[in-house]
FITIRO-379044 format. One record per residue (C-alpha): x, y, z. Coordinates in steps of 0.02 Angstrom, whole numbers, padded with zeros to 5 digits, always signed. Layout:
N
XYZ
...
end
This chain:
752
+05819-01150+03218
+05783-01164+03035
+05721-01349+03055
+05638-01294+03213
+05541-01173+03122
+05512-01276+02974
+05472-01429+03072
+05298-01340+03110
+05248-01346+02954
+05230-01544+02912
+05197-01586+03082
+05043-01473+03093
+04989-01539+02894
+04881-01411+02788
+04737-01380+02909
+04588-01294+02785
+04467-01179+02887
+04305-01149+02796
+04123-01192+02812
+03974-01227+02702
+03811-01323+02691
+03838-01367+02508
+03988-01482+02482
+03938-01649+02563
+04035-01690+02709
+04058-01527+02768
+03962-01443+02925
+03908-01274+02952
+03989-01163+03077
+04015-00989+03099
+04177-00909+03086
+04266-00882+03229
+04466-00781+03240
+04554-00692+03381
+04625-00536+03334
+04805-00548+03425
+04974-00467+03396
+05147-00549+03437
+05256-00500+03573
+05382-00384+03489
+05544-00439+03513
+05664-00316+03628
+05750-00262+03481
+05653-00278+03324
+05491-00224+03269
+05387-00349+03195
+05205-00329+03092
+05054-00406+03191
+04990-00575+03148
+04825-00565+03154
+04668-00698+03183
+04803-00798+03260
+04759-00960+03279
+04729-01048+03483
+04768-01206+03508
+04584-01259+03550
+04456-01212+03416
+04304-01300+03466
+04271-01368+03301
+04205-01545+03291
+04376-01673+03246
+04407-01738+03066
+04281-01615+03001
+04321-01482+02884
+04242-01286+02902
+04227-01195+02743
+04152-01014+02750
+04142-00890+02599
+04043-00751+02530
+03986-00842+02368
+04004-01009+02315
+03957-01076+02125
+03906-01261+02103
+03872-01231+01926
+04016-01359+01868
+03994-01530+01883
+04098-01599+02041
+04164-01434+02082
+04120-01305+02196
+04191-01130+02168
+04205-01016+02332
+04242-00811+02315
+04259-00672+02435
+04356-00695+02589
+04359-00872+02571
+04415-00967+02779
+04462-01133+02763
+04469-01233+02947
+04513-01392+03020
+04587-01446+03143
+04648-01284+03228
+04738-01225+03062
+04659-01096+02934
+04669-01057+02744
+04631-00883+02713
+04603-00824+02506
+04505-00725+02395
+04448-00902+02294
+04473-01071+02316
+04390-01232+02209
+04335-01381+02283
+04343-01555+02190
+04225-01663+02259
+04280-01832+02186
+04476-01796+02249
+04422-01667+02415
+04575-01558+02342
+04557-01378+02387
+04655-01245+02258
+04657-01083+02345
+04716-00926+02238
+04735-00729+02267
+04800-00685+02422
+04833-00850+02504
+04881-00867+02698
+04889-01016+02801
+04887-01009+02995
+04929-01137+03138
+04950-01092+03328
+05152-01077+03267
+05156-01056+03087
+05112-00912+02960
+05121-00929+02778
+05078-00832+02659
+05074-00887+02477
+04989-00845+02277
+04926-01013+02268
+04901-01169+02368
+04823-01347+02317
+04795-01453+02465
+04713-01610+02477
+04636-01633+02661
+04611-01815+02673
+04766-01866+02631
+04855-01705+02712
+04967-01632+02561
+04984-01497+02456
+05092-01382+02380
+05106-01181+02406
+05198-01071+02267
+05260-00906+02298
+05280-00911+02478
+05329-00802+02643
+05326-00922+02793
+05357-00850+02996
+05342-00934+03143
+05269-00903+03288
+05291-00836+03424
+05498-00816+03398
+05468-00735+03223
+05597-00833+03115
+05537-00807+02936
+05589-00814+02758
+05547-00867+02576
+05513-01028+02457
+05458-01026+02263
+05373-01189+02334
+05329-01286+02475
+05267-01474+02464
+05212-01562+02596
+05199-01756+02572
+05091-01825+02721
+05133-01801+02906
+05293-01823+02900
+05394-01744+02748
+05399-01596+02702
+05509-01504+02556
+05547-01320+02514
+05639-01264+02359
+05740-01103+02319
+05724-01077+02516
+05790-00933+02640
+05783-00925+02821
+05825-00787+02945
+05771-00730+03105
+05789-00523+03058
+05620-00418+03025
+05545-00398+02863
+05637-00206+02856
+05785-00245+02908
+05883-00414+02864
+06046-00420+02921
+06087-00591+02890
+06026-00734+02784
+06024-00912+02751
+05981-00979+02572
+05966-01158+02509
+05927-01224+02332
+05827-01364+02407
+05781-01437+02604
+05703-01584+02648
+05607-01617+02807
+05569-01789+02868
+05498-01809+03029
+05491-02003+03033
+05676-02020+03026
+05692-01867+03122
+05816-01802+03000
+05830-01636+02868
+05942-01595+02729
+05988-01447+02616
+06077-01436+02455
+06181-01269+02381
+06187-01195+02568
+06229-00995+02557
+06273-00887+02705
+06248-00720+02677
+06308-00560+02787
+06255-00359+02764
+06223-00420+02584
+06401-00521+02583
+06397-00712+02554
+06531-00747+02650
+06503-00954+02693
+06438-01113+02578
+06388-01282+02618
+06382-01372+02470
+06277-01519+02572
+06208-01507+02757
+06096-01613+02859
+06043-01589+03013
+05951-01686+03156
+05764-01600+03180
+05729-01594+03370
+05850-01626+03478
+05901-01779+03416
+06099-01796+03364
+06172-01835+03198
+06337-01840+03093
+06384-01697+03002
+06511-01539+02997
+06479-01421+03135
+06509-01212+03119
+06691-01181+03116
+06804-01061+03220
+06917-00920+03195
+07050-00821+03289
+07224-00734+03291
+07348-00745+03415
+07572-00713+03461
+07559-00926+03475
+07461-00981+03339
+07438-00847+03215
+07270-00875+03113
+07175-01002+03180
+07007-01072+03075
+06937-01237+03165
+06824-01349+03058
+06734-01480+03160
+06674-01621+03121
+06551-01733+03228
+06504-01908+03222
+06353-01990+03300
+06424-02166+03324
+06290-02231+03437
+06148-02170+03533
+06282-02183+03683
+06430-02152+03592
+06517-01987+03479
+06657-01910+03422
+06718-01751+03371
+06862-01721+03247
+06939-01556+03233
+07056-01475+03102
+07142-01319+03171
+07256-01271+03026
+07368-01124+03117
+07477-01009+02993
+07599-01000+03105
+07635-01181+03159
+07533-01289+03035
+07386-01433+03036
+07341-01491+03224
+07204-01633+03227
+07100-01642+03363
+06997-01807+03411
+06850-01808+03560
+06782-01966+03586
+06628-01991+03686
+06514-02110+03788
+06400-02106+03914
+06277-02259+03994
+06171-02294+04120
+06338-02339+04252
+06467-02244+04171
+06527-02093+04075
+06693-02026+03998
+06804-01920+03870
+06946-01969+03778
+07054-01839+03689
+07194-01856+03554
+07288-01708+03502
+07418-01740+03345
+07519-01625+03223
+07666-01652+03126
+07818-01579+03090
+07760-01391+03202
+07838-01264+03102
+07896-01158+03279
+07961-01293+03365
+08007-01410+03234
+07943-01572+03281
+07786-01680+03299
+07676-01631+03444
+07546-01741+03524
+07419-01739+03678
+07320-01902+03742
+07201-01865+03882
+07052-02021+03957
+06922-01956+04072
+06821-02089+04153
+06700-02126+04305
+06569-02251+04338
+06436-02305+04467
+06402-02497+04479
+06271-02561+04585
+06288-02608+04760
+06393-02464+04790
+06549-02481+04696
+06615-02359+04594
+06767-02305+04494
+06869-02175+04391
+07015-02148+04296
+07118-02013+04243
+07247-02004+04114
+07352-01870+04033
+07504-01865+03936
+07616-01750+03821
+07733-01775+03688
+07849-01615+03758
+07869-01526+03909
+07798-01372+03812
+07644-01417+03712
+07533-01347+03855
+07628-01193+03863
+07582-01183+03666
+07415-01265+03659
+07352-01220+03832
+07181-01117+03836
+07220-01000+03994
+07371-00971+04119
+07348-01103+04232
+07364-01222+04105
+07530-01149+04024
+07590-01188+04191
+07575-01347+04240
+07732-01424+04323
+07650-01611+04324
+07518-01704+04224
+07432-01822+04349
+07385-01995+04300
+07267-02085+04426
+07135-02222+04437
+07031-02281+04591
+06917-02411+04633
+06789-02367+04766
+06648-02445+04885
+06525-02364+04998
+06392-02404+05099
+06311-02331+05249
+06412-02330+05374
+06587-02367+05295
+06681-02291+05149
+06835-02386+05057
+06952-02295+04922
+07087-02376+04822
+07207-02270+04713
+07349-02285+04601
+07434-02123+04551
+07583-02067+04433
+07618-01920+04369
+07702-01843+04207
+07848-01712+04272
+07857-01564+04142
+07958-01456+04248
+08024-01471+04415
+08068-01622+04552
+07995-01797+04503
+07848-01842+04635
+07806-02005+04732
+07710-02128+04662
+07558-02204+04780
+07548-02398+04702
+07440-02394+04783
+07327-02308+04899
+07207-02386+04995
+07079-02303+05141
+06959-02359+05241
+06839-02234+05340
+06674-02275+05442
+06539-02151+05413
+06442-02132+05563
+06324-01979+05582
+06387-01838+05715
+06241-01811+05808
+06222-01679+05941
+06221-01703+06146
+06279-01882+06106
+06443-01979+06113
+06518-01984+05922
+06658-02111+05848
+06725-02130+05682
+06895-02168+05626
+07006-02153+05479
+07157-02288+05397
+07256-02278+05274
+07406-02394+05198
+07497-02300+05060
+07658-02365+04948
+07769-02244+04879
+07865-02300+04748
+07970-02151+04631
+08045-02161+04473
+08234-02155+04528
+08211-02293+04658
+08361-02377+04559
+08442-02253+04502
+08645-02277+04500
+08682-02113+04578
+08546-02036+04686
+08418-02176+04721
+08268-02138+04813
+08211-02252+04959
+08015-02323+04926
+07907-02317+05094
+07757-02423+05159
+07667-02298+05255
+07513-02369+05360
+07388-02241+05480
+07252-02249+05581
+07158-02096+05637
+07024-02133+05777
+06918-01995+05862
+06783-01960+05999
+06708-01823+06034
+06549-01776+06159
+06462-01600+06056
+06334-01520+06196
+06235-01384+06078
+06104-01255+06118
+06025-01105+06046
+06140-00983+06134
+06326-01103+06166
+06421-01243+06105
+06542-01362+06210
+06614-01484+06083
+06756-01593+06178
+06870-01703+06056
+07021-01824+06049
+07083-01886+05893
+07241-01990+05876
+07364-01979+05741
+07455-02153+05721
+07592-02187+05594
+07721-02306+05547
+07844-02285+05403
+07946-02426+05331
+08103-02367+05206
+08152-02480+05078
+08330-02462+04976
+08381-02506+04840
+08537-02613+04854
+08574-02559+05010
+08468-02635+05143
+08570-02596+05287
+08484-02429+05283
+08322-02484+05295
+08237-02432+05443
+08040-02439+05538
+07978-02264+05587
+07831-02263+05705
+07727-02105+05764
+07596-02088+05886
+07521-01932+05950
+07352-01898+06039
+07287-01727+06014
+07145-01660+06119
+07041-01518+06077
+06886-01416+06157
+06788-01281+06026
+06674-01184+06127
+06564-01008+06114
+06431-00918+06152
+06277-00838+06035
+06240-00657+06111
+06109-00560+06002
+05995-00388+06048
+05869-00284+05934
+05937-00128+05887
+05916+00003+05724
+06010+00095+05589
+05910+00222+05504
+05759+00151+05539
+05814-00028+05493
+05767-00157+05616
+05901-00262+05649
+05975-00384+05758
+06140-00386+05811
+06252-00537+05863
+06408-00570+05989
+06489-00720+05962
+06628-00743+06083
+06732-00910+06026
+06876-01017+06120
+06972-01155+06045
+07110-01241+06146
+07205-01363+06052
+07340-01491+06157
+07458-01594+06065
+07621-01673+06137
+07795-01677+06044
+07857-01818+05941
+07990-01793+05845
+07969-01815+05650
+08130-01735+05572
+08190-01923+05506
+08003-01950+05429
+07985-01929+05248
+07882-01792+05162
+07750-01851+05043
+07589-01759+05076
+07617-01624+05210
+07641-01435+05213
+07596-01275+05297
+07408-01223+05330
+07405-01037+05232
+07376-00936+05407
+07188-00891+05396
+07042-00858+05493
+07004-00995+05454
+07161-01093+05501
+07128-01049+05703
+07013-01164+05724
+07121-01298+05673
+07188-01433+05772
+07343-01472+05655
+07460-01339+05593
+07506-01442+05451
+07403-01521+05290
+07413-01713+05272
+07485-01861+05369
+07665-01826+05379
+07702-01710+05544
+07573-01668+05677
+07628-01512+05755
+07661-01489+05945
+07563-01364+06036
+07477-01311+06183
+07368-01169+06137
+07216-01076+06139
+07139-00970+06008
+07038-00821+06051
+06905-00746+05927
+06733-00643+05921
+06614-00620+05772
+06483-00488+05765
+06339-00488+05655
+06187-00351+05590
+06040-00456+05508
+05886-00367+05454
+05756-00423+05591
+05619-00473+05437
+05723-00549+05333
+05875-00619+05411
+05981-00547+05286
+06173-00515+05348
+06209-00353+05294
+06363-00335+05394
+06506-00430+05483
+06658-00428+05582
+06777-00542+05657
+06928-00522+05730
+07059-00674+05817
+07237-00761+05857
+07290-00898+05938
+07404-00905+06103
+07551-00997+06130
+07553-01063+06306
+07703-01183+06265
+07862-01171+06129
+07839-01276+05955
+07958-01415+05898
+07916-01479+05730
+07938-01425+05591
+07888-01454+05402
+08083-01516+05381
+08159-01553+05545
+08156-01481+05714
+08118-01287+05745
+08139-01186+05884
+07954-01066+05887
+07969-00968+06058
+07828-00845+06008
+07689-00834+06126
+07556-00788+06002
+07521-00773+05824
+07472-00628+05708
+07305-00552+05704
+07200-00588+05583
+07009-00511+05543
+06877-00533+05416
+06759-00419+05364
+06594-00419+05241
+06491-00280+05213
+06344-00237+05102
+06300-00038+05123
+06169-00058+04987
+06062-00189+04871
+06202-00196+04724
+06354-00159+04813
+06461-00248+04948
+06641-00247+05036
+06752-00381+05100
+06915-00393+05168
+07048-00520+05252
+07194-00451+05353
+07334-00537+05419
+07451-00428+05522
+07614-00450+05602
+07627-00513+05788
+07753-00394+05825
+07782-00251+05730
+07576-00226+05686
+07621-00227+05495
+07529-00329+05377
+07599-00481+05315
+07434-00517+05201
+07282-00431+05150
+07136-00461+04986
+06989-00335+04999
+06865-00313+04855
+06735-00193+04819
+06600-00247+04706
+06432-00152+04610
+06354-00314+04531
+06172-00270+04502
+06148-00404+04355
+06281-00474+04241
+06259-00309+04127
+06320-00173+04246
+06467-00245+04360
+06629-00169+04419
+06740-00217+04540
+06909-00172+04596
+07007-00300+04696
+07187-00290+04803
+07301-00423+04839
+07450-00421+04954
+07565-00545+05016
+07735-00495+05110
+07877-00488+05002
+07790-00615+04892
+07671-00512+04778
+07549-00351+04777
+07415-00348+04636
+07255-00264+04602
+07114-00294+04473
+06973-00209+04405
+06831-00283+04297
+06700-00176+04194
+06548-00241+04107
+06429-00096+04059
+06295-00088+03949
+06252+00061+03839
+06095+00055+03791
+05988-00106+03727
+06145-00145+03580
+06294-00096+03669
+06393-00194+03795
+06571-00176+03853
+06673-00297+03945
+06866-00256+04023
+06987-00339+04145
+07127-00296+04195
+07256-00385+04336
+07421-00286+04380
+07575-00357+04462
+07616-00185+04582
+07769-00273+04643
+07880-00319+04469
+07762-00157+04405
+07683-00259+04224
+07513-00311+04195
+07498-00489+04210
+07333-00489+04108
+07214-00380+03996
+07056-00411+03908
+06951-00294+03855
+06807-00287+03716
+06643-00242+03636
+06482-00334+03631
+06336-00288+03488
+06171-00363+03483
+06017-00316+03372
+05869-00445+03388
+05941-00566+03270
+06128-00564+03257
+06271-00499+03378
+06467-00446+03362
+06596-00490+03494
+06768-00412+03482
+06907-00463+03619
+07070-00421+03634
+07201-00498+03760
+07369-00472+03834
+07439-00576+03950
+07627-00608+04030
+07691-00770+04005
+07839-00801+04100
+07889-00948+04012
+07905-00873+03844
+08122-00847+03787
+08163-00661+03720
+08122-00502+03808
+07948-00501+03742
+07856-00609+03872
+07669-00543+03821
+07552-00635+03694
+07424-00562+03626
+07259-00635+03560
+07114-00563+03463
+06954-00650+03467
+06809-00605+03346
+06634-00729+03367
+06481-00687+03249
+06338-00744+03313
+06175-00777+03178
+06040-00794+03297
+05909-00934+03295
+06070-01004+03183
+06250-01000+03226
+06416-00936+03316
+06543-00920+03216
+06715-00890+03337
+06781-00964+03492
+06606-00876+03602
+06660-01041+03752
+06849-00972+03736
+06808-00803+03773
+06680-00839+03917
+06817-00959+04006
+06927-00785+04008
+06802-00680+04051
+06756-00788+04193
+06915-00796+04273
+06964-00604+04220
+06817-00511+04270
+06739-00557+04468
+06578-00595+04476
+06531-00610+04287
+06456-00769+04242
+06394-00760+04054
end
C-alpha cells in the first residue's frame, strides 16, 4: 500500500491551479471547487478533505489557471501572487497564501500554508517549488493522504523528477488517523520509479504502540502489481512439534513465467528447515515444485527431506497431461511437518503421471502410478493404465450408447521377492451400455443394460505353472422409474407447493463367481441414500455383485410458490431382496436377507439463517440405528455462525462438534471449534481464539489442541499457539493462511 499510495503522486505530476490575465500564457477562468468529505472509514474517524478535486475539471488542456487576491509585477520577470493564492492544471490544485512566478523558467514557489490536491492525493506542505512545463518540484515539510482509502503520513521533502520518479526523504507511512496511530512505517529515504515499475527504501523501521519492533535495512518493492525479488514478511508461531517457529521468506522473480520462493524456518526445538517453491506457469502448462531439507533434526536425530512436482498441461488439438510426484526421506516427516490431521496421516504418498486426449465424442487416458508406503501393506502398481471412453451425449426419448475399456498392468514391488512373491496381472475391460430414457414433466421410465466384461491374466514369478486366465462376464439390467406429484397448499400464510415423488429402481444382475479374482480397485459402497439407486454394490472393476432387487423410495418437497425456494424435505427408502447374494468383496457369501435397512434424509430450513439436516441409517431388523450425522446450523454471515453437529457410526465411532464465530461489537470477534470423540470419551480437536480489528491494524490469537494418535508416551495432544499481526494497507505478520486452513475444516460453514 505504501507504493500504492505514493505512486499517485509522480504519476499525477505537480498539477498548479490558478488563473490570471497578467502572466503571458496563462488564461482567465474563474475558480471552481467542490466542497466534499471522504467516506469515513467503519472504524476510524477521519478530518474532511475539502474542494476535493473530480476527475473532469473542464479547464482547457496544457493550460495553466492561476487565481489570487493580489498579484505584484513590480519585479522584473516575476510575478508575486498573495491571498488565497489556487493554482490549476490539469485536474490538480496548489492551494497557498503566496506563490512567485518566474517568467523566464515558468517555476512556481508557493509558501505559507501550502496544499496540493489530485482526484487521489492530498498534500499538504510549508513550501513547494514546482516547475509546470517540465513537471517537477520539490515540497518541504510535508503531510501527504490519499484518497479515498486515507493512507497518510510525513516527508521533510518530496522531489518529484518528471513523470516518472519520484523521491521522499525522512518518510513515514501508515494507514491509522491523524489521532490515533497505532502503527507506523518509517524510511530514511524511498524512491519511486514508475518507468521501471520498481520502488526502494533505505533504513526501513517498523514501529508498534510506540515499539519499533522490525528493520529492513534495504527493501524494494514492485509498484503495481507487477512482481519482483526481494524478502517477503516473515512468520511466527509456537507449537508441542516445533517449538518457536520464525519463517523468513525469500522470493525470487526468475522470469516473467517463472519464481521461486526460499524459506528459512529455524525451529528451537528441532533446528534450520529450508524450504524451496519453485514456480512456472505458460500459456499450455503450469506447475509447483517443492524441496524440503534440514540437517541433523535435533528430535529425531537425522537429516529430513521432502521433494514434491506438481504439473499439468493443455497442448493443442486436445492432448493434455499431468504429473504428480511426492516423496519423503522417513516414514514420519509428515507426521512432524504436516499442516493439519489428514496429512499426519497419510499411509501412502502417490506418485502418478498421465498422458491424455479428448475430442468430441471420444476420451483416452493413460496412467502410470506408484506409490510411497509410509505405513501399512505395499499397493499395486498400474504400469500402466490405459482407457478409452466414447462421449456421446444422453439425450432424452432417444436410444443412447456409450461404452467404457480399460487395459490395466499391475505390477508390485515384491513381485520377486524370495519368500512371499506377489503375482503381476494384465487386467483388460470393456463396459458397453444402452439405455432408452422416456422423460416428462410429471414421470421418468429410463430402461438400461450395461455389461461388465473382464479378463485377468496372473503372472508368477518363477513359477509359471501357476499362471492362470480369469474371464468375467456379467450383463446387468436396470429400470429407474418415478413419478412428480405436486399440489398448492399453505403454512402460515406461506404459499407453497408441495411435491410427491414416488421412485422405483429394480436392478437384475446374474451370479458369476469372483472369489479367485484379484482385488485391486474394489470395495463396499458406504450404504446411503444415495447408494439405492445403484446398480453395483461394489466400487471399481473387480466384483459385480449378484442381485435381483428392487428399491423402493418417496421424496416430499415444500417450495415457496414465488420463489421456488425448498424450505423443506423428506425422503425415506430401502431396497428389496427378491433373490439371495453370492459375492462377496473376498470370496463367496451367503446374504439370505430379504431387504436392507432403512435409510431417510432430511433438510429443513424453519427460518432465513437457520437450517436442519439429517441422514439415518437404521437396522433391518432390530429398528436400531447403525448410522446417523444431523447438523443444526445459524449462519447468517461469516460473523455470527454456530453450529452443532453429531456423528454416529455402529460400534465404529460417535462424535459431536460445535463451531462459534461471534462478533462483539465492530472490534471484537471470536472464533471456537471443538470436535469430541463420545466413544474413547477425548477431544480429538480444539481451537479456539480472539480476533481484534480497529480501521488500520488487527490481532489474531489461536490456540489449538489436537489428539494425535501417532505420537509415543501417554501424552498424545499437541498443542499450537498462533499469533498473526496484521498492519493494514501493509502487512501480516504470522501464519493468517495456517490458521484459516484450521478454521475451515474446524468450524462448518466458515469460509474466511
Amino acid at each position: 500500500m505504501l507504493r500504492q499510495a505514493l505512486t499517485h503522486l509522480h504519476q499525477s505530476g505537480m498539477a498548479l491551479l490558478v488563473y490570471l490575465m497578467l502572466v503571458p500564457g496563462i488564461s482567465a477562468q474563474a475558480q471552481e471547487t467542490t466542497d466534499k468529505e471522504t467516506p469515513e472509514e467503519s472504524l476510524c474517524v477521519y478530518p474532511p478533505v475539502k474542494n476535493i478535486i473530480t476527475p473532469k475539471t473542464g479547464k482547457p488542456a496544457n493550460r495553466t489557471h492561476l487565481q489570487a487576491d493580489e498579484a505584484d509585477m513590480s519585479e522584473q520577470n516575476y510575478t508575486q501572487f498573495s491571498g488565497s493564492v489556487i493554482i490549476e492544471r490539469e485536474g490538480r490544485r496548489i492551494e497557498a497564501d503566496k506563490a512567485k512566478y518566474s517568467h523566464q523558467s515558468e517555476n512556481f514557489n508557493a509558501t505559507g500554508k501550502v496544499r496540493y490536491l489530485t482526484t487521489d492525493l492530498e498534500i499538504k506542505a510549508k513550501q513547494a517549488n514546482m516547475n509546470l512545463k517540465k513537471n517537477q518540484g520539490k515540497l518541504q515539510d510535508t503531510d501527504y493522504r490519499t484518497l479515498p482509502d486515507n493512507t497518510r503520513g510525513t516527508a521533510e521533502t518530496i522531489t518529484i523528477d518528471g513523470p516518472t520518479r519520484l523521491n521522499m526523504d525522512d518518510a513515514t507511512y501508515t494507514t491509522c488517523p491523524p489521532d490515533n496511530v497505532a502503527w507506523e512505517l518509517s524510511a530514511s529515504e524511498i524512491t519511486l520509479d514508475k518507468e521501471s515499475r520498481q520502488g526502494s527504501a533505505t533504513h526501513v523501521v517498523i514501529d508498534f504502540m510506540g515499539v519499533p519492533f522490525f528493520y529492513f535495512p534495504y527493501l524494494q518493492f514492485p509498484l503495481g502489481d507487477e512482481r519482483m525479488s526481494g524478502l517477503l514478511v516473515p512468520a511466527f508461531s509456537i507449537s508441542d512439534k516445533r517449538g518457536t517457529e520464525i519463517s523468513l521468506p525469500l522470493y525470487w522473480n526468475i522470469a516473467p513465467d517463472l519464481d521461486a520462493t526460499l524459506t528459512t524456518h529455524n525451529m528451537t526445538r528441532r533446528g534450520v528447515m529450508w524450504e524451496t517453491e519453485f514456480r512456472y506457469l505458460n500459456q499450455n502448462s503450469q506447475g509447483q515444485i517443492e524441496l524440503d531439507y534440514m540437517e541433523d533434526d535435533k528430535l529425531y536425530g537425522n537429516n529430513r527431506r521432502r521433494t514434491k512436482w506438481q504439473h499439468s498441461s493443455q497442448a493443442d488439438a486436445g492432448w493434455s497431461s499431468s504429473l504428480n510426484y511426492q516423496r519423503v526421506m522417513d516414514e514420519e516427516h509428515l507426521q512432524d511437518f504436516g499442516d493439519d490431521t489428514g496429512t499426519t496421516a497419510t499411509t501412502h504418498l502417490e506418485q502418478n503421471a498421465s498422458l491424455n486426449y479428448n475430442t468430441q465424442y471420444w476420451q483416452f487416458t493413460s496412467l502410470v502410478q506408484d506409490h510411497q508406503t509410509l505405513s501399512g501393506a505395499k499397493p499395486y502398481r498400474k504400469l500402466p493404465e490405459l482407457k478409452l471412453a466414447s462421449r456421446f451425449s444422453d439425450r432424452d426419448n432417444s436410444l443412447n450408447f456409450n461404452v467404457n475399456t480399460e487395459w490395466t498392468r499391475f505390477d508390485h514391488p515384491d513381485y520377486d521377492h524370495p519368500t512371499s512373491p506377489v503375482p503381476i496381472t494384465d487386467r483388460s475391460h470393456i463396459q458397453p451400455y444402452i439405455s432408452l430414457p422416456l422423460r416428462s414433466q410429471a414421470a421418468f421410465f429410463v430402461p438400461k443394460i450395461t455389461g461388465y466384461y473382464t479378463q485377468y491374466e496372473l503372472q508368477h514369478h518363477k513359477q509359471p505353472e501357476k499362471d492362470e486366465v480369469l474371464y468375467r462376464d456379467v450383463t446387468v439390467s436396470t429400470l429407474d422409474t418415478g413419478l412428480f406429484l405436486e399440489r398448492d397448499t399453505d403454512f402460515s400464510g406461506v404459499p407453497l407447493v408441495q411435491t410427491l415423488e414416488p421412485r422405483l429402481f429394480y436392478v437384475k444382475a446374474p451370479y458369476r463367481d469372483q472369489s479367485k479374482f484379484p482385488l485391486f480397485d474394489s470395495g463396499e459402497t458406504a450404504f446411503s441414500f444415495d447408494s439405492l439407486f445403484q446398480e453395483n454394490r461394489f466400487t471399481g472393476i473387480d466384483r459385480v455383485g449378484d442381485t435381483n432387487q428392487v428399491t423402493t423410495a418417496l421424496t416430499t418437497r415444500f417450495l415457496h410458490r414465488d420463489t421456488g425456494a425448498e424450505l423443506f424435505s423428506a425422503s425415506i427408502g430401502r431396497i428389496h431382496y427378491l433373490e439371495d447374494r453370492d459375492v462377496g468383496l473376498n470370496g463367496n457369501i451367503e446374504d439370505d436377507s430379504v431387504k436392507s435397512d432403512m435409510v431417510a434424509r432430511l433438510a429443513f430450513k424453519p427460518a432465513a439463517n437457520w437450517s436442519i439436516s439429517s441422514d439415518l441409517q437404521q437396522n433391518r431388523e432390530t429398528g436400531e440405528t447403525r448410522y446417523s450425522t444431523s447438523r443444526i446450523s445459524y449462519n447468517r454471515d461469516n460473523d455470527h455462525i454456530l453450529t452443532f453437529g453429531h456423528r454416529y457410526r455402529e460400534r465404529e465411532l460417535e462424535t459431536r462438534d460445535v463451531g462459534l464465530v461471534w462478533r462483539f461489537g465492530p472490534r471484537w470477534r471470536f472464533l471456537a471449534g471443538n470436535q469430541y470423540d463420545i466413544k474413547n470419551r477425548r477431544n480429538y480437536e480444539t481451537i479456539y481464539g480472539l480476533n481484534y480489528d480497529s480501521c488500520c491494524w488487527g490481532l489474531r490469537i489461536y490456540h489449538r489442541e489436537y489428539y494425535n494418535e501417532q505420537l509415543t508416551g501417554p501424552d498424545k495432544y499437541e498443542n499450537t499457539l498462533f499469533l498473526v499481526l496484521e498492519l493494514k494497507g501493509f502487512a501480516d505478520f504470522g501464519q493468517q493462511d495456517a490458521v484459516d486452513t484450521r478454521l475451515k475444516q474446524s468450524i462448518y460453514g466458515y469460509s474466511h
